[in-house]
Structure formats: C-alpha cells, structure tokens
C-alpha positions in Angstrom: 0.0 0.0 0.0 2.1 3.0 -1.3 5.9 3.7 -2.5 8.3 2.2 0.1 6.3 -0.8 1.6 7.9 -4.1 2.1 6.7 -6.9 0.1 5.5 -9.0 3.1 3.4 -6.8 5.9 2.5 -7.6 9.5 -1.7 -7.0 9.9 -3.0 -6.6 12.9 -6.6 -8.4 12.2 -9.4 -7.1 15.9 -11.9 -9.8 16.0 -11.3 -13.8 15.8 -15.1 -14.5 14.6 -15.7 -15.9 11.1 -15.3 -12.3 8.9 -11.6 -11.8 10.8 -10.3 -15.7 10.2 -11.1 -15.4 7.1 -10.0 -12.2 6.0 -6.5 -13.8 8.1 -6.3 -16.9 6.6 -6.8 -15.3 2.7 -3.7 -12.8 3.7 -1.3 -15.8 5.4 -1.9 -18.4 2.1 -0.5 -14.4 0.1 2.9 -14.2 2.3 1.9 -11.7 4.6 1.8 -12.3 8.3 -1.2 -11.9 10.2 -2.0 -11.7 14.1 -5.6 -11.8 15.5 -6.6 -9.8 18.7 -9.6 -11.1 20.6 -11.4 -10.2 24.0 -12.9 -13.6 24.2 -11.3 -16.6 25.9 -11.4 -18.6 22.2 -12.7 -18.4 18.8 -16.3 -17.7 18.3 -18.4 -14.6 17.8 -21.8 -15.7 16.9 -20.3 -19.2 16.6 -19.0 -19.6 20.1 -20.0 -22.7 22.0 -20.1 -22.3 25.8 -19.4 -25.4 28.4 -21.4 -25.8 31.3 -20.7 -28.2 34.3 -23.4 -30.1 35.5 -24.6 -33.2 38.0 -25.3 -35.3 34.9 -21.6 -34.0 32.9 -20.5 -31.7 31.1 -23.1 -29.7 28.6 -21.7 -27.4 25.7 -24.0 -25.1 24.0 -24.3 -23.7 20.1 -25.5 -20.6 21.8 -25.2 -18.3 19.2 -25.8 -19.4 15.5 -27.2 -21.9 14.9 -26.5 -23.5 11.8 -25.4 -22.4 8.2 -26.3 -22.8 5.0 -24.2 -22.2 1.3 -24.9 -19.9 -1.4 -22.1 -18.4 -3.3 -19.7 -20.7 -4.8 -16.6 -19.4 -2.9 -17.9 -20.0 0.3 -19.1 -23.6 -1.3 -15.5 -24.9 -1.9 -14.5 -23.5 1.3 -17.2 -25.7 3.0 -16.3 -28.8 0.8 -12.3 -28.2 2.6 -14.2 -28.3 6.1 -16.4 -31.7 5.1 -13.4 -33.0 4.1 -11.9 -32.4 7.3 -14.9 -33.9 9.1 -15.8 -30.7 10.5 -19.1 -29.9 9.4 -22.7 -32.4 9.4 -25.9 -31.8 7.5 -28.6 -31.2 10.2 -32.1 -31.8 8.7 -34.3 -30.9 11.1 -33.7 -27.3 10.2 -33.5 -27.4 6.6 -32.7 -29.5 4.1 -29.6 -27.4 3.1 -28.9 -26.8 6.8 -25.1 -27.7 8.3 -23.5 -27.4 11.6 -20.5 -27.5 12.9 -18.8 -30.8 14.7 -18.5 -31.6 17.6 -19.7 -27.6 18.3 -20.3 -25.0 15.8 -16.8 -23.1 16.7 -14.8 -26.0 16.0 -14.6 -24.9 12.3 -13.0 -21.6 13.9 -10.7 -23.7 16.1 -9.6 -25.8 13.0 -8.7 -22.5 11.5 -6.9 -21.0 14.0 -4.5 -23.4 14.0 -2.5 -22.0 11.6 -2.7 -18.0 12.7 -1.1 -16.0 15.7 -4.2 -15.3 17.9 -4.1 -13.2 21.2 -6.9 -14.0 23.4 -8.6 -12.3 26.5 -7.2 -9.1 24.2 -9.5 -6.2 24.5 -8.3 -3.3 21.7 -9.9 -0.3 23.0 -8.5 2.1 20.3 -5.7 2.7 17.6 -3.2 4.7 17.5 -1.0 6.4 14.5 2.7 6.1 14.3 3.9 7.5 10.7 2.7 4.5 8.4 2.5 1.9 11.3 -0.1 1.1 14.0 -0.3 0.8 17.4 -2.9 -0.9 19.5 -4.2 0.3 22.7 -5.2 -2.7 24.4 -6.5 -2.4 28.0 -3.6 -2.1 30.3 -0.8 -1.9 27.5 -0.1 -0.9 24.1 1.3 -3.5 21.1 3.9 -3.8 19.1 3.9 -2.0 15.2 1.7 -3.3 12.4 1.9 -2.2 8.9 -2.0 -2.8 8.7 -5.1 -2.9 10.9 -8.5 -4.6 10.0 -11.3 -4.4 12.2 -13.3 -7.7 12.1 -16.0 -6.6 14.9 -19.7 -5.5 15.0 -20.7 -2.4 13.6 -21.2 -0.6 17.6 -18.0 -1.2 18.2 -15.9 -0.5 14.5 -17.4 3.0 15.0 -16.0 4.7 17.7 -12.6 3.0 16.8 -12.7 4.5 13.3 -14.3 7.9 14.4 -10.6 9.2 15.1 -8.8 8.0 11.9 -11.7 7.8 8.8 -15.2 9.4 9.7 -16.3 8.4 6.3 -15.9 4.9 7.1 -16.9 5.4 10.8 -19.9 6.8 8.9 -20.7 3.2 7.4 -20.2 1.9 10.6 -22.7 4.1 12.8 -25.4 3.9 10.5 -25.7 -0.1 10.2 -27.9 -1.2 13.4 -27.9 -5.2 14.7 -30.3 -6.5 16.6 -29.8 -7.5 20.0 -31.2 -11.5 21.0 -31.3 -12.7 24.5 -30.5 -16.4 24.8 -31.2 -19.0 27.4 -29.0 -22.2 27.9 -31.2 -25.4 30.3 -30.1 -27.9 31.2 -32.9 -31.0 32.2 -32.3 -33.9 33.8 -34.4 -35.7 31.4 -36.4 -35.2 27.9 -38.3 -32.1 27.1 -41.9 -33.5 26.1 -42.1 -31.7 22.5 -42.6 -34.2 19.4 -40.2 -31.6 17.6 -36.2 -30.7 18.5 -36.1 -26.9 17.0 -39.2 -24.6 18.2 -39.9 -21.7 15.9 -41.5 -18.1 16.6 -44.1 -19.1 19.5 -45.0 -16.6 21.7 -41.6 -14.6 22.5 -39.3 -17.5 21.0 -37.5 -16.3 17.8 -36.0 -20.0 18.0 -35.5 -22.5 20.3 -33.6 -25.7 19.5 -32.7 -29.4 21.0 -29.5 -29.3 21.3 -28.3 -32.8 22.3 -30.5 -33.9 19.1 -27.8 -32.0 16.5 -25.5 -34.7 14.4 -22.5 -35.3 16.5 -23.5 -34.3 20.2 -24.1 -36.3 23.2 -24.4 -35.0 26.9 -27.5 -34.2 28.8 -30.8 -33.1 27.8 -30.2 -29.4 26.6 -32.1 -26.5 25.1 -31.1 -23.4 23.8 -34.2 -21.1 23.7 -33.3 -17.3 21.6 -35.8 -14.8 22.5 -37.3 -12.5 19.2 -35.2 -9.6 18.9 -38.4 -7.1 19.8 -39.0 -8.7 22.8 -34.9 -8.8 23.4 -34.7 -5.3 22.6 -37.4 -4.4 25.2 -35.8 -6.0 28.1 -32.4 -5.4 26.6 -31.2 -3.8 30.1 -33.0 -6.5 32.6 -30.8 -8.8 34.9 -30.1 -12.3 33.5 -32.1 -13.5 36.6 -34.6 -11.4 35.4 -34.5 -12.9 31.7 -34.0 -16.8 32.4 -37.8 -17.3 34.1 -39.2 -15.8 30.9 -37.8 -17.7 28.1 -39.0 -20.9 30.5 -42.3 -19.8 30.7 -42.0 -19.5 27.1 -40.3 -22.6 26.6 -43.4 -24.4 29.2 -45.8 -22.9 26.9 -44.8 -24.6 23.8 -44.5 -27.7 25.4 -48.2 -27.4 26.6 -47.0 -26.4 30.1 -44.8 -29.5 31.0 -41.2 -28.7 31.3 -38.9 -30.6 34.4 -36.8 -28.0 36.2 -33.5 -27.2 34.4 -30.3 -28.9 36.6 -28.0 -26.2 35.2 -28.7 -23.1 33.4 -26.8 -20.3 31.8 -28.4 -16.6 30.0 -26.3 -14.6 27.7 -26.7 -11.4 26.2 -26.2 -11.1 22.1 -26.4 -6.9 22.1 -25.5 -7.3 18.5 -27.1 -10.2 17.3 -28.0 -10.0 14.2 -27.3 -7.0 11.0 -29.4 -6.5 8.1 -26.5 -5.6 6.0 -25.5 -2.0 4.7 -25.2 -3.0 1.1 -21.1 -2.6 1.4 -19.1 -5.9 1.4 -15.9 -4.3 3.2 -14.4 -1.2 3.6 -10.8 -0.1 3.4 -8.9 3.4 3.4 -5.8 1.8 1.5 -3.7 5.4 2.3 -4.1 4.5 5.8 -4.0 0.4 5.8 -7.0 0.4 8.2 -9.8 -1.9 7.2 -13.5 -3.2 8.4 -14.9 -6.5 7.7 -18.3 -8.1 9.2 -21.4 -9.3 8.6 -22.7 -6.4 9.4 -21.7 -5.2 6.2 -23.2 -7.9 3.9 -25.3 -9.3 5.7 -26.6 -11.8 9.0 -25.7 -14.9 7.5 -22.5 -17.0 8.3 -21.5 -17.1 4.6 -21.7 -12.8 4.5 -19.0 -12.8 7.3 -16.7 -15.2 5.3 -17.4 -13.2 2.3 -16.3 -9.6 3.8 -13.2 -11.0 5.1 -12.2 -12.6 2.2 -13.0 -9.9 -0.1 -11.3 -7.1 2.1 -8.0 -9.3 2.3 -8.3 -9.3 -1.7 -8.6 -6.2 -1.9 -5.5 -5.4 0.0 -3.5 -7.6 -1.5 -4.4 -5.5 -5.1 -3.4 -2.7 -3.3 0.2 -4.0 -1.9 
C-alpha cells in the first residue's frame, strides 16, 4: 500500500469471529503475516459454544448461530475443505440445506486457527497512528507495530474506533444497526416432552432448538431457547435473573405447560445479534492500511462474514 512498503506486511486483524479468520487466513496463504486480537477466551463470535458443568456431565452449547447454510460458490468450496476435514454435518431438522459445525459449531474456527497467531482475552480499545504503522491500545498496554489494521467486529463497536482515523468509514459503521437477542441455555435432567427438536417463533421464542438432538453431540438433555429480537430489545437492560424465568415460561408454553426443572442453566446477552446488512461488502482506506470487515456489512448470515473477510483481504492484497 504505497511507494516504500515491504513486500511481506504484518496486519494486525481485531476480532477472531468468522469475517476476521477469514479475512486472516486469505492474507497468510498471500505471504503476509497476520495476528488476530480477541477479548474472548477462544474463537467464536456468533459461533462460540459455551461449556457448562453439571450433576449429569458436562453440557456445551451452540449458543449463538445456529447453523449455516451455502450460497455463493466461494464460500461452497471453502465448505467442501471443512467436510473433508470432518468438520461440518448436515442437520435436517432445520432445513434440508442446513449444516452445523462438529463436535460444536466453533470448531470450524478452532480448525482454522491453527494456523494463525491469535491473542486471546485481548481487548483493543483504540488505535493509534505512528507514521505508516499502527499501534494498538489494548487495555492495560499498548502493542507492538503493524503495517496494517483490520477491524473484524460488530458495527457498535468499529465506530467509535474509526471515528478518530476515517469518519467516512466510521460513517458506514454508525449507521448499520444489529439487533440485540437474548439467549437462554437449560439444562434438564431428562427429555423435554415436544414431538419436535427446534421450536420456531411461539410466543416470545425467535427459536428454540434441542441441542443434544444436533449430528455429532451427546451429553444431557439441553435447550437453547433465543428470545425474538423485539421482545430482546425491550428487556435489553434486565438482569439475566430477570430474563432466564421468561424464556422458561415461554419454553413451558410450547410444550403445553410440561417442562422438568432445568439442573443447570446459563443466560447470555447477544447486544449485536444479528445485522441486516448496509449494502457494502468491506471497507478499506488503502492510504491508511485500516480496514473493516463483518457481517454487518453484507449481511446476517455466516456465509456474509466469510465473504467480507475474504473480499477485504483481496482487496488489500491488489493494493500492496
């Protein structure tokens, strides 16, 4: 990018969710070397699995996507390298085009991160200019140099970074919206009386889901219950104490009223769920080296993230 750069750059990539591994792995197979910053304590965004402890074992939880499906035809041979790999199953009781990740939905992630430099428990609150390079300001210390920075995080949180350096592309940023979903994670210590494993739109369920039942689990009896994103949105502030007797109730009510008490539970808050997409695919300021990518950008589906990272590390590789 520009007179004077070395062939081979070090990129700073914020976010180790699908849009960021992607956008990383499509840079590291072109020379370049990448390192991934994440807050989390492993790979995920919306396809993070969480373990819970409980009298009957250990339960893990697809809490946040739930499976994904294939459209374009680059995100189609990607998938075929992951089947090959035994990573992925079909799961027909959602769809008939409908896959999911095995054993969990973020061992696809895992299985990519193998190959890439990843920081986790790495919260970047800011950037920070240093003639071409850049500097991240990470809570309680600053990194090393990077030639490049790409922002691989939800749309609330790409803004204020990139207020300081590009309004015009903080611009993008602040007018995209997601929607927030709270989710609910029981544990039962025996089956849920419904003739079906995946509940959809009943009462204030968005989605509720079996999840013992998906291809490749075992474990205890488990739900994950997603609430609609009105309803999330109006008890977006409530107390997960608050939250958890709720989604029961709702969970009771579409089981005609007979639910056992969960063993083991666990709520989480998605305050940036799901994006409708601003029409962009990625953004980049090549002058600067300072990039976006998301599915916030494209679009809510799993296959939009992949497409925004991979198109955003194309186009910086045109432009080195």
């Amino acid at each position: 990018m520009g007179e004077g750069r070395q062939d081979v750059s070090h990129i700073a990539i914020v976010g180790a969710g699908l849009s960021g591994i992607s956008c990383a792995e499509t840079l590291r197979t072109h020379g370049h070397r990448v390192t991934l910053f994440d807050k989390g304590r492993g790979p995920g965004g919306r396809m993070a699995s969480r373990r819970i402890e409980t009298p009957l074992g250990i339960a893990t939880f697809d809490f946040g996507a739930q499976y994904f499906t294939v459209r374009d035809e680059r995100f189609a041979f990607e998938v075929r390298e992951w089947e090959r790999a035994g990573l992925i199953q079909p799961w027909p009781a959602a769809g008939p085009d409908a896959l999911i990740g095995v054993p969990n939905m973020n061992s696809i992630l895992k299985h990519l991160l193998a190959r890439q430099e990843v920081h986790f428990s790495a919260l970047v609150k800011g950037l920070k200019r240093e003639g071409r390079h850049w500097r991240l300001l990470c809570e309680g210390h600053e990194s090393s140099l990077f030639d490049d920075v790409v922002l691989a995080l939800p749309a609330e949180q790409t803004a204020p970074i990139l207020t300081l350096h590009d309004f015009d592309l903080a611009q993008a940023a602040l007018f995209a919206r997601s929607q927030p979903c709270w989710t609910g994670m029981f544990v039962f210590p025996e089956p849920v009386r419904h003739n079906a494993d995946i509940i959809r739109d009943q009462g204030l369920i968005g989605w509720a889901a079996r999840d013992n039942a998906k291809p490749g689990r075992s474990g205890p009896e488990r739900w994950v219950v997603q609430a609609r994103p009105q309803w999330s949105v109006a008890h977006l502030e409530d107390a997960s104490e608050i939250i958890a007797p709720h989604l029961l109730e709702a969970l009771a009510a579409a089981c005609n009223g007979s639910l056992p008490d969960p063993i083991a539970q666990s709520i989480h808050r998605w305050r940036y769920g799901l994006s409708a997409g601003t029409g962009a695919v990625c953004l980049l300021n090549a002058e600067l080296n300072l990039g976006a990518c998301g599915d916030w950008l494209l679009g809510h589906r799993l296959e939009d993230a992949w497409i925004s990272g991979r198109s955003l590390a194309k186009k910086m590789i045109a432009e080195k």
